[in-house]
C-alpha positions in Angstrom: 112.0 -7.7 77.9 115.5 -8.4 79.8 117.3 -6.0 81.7 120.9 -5.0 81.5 122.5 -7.4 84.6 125.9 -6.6 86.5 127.5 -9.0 88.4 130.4 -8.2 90.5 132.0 -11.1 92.3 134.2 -13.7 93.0 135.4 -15.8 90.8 137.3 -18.4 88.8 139.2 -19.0 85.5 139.0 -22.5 84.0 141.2 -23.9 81.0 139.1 -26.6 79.4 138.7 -28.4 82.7 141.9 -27.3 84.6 141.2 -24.4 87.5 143.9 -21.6 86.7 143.3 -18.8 88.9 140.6 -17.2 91.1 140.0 -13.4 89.6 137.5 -10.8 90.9 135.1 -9.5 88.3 132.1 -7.1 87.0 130.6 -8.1 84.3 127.8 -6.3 82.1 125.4 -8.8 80.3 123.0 -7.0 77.9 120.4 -8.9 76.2 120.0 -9.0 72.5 117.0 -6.6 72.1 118.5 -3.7 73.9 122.1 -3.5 72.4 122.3 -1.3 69.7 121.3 -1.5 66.3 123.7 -1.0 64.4 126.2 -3.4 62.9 129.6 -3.7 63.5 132.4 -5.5 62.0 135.2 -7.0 63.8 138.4 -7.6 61.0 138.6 -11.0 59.4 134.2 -10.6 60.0 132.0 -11.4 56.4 130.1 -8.4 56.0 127.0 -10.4 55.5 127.3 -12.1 58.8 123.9 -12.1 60.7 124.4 -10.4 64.2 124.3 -13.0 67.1 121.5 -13.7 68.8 122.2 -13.9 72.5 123.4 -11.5 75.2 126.2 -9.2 74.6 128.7 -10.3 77.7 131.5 -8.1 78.8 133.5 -6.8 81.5 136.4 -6.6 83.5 138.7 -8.8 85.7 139.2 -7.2 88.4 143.1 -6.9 89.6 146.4 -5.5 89.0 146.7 -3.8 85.3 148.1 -6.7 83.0 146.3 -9.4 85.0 144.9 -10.3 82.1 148.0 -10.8 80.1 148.2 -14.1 80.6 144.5 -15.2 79.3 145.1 -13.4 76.2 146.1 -16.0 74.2 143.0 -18.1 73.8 139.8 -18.7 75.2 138.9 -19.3 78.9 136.0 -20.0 80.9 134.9 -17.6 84.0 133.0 -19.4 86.6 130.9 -16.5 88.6 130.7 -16.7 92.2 127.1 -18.5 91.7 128.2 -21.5 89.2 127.0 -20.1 86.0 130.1 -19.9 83.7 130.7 -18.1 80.1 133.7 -18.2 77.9 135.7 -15.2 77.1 138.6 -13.5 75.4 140.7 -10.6 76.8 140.3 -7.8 74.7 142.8 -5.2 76.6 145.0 -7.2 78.1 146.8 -3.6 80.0 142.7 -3.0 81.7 142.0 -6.4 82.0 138.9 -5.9 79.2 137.1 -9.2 78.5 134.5 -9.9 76.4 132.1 -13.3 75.9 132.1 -15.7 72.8 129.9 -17.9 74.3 126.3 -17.8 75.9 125.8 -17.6 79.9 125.6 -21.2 81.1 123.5 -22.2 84.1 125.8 -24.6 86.9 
């Protein structure tokens, strides 16, 4: 069994391959067997989708409030301060909320 992992760092934010800005971070990454167990639905979800199988990934950029306004339109990459990389989508643009859509990838 995994632990819960924080990482607090430093940091970049990549558009498909284009560097956009260097962000500070903590992130929360909590594997699949210890996130709770019950189901949740976000809008638009089918209710018989399966619940994914990887690592709940979420956190904050760290910054000015509204930092993260300008990532909230689609889906970036954050590059931790050790290479590995996940994508993410702002969820509270005002706190600068992220969470993952994708899994933790090694450098």
């Amino acid at each position: 069994m995994h632990d819960v992992e924080r990482f607090q760092g430093h940091g970049f934010i990549r558009r498909g391959d284009e560097r956009i800005a260097e962000t500070d971070y903590d992130v929360i990454i909590t594997p699949a067997e210890l996130r709770g167990t019950g189901l949740t639905y976000e809008a638009g979800s089918p209710l018989d989708r399966a619940p994914k199988p990887g690592p709940d990934i979420s956190g904050r950029l760290l910054g000015p409030f509204f930092q993260a306004q300008e990532f909230a339109e689609h889906i970036h990459t954050l590059v931790l301060d050790d290479g590995r990389e996940f994508d993410f989508r702002v969820i509270q643009p005002d706190t600068n909320e992220i969470v993952g859509v994708s899994m933790l990838r090694e450098p």
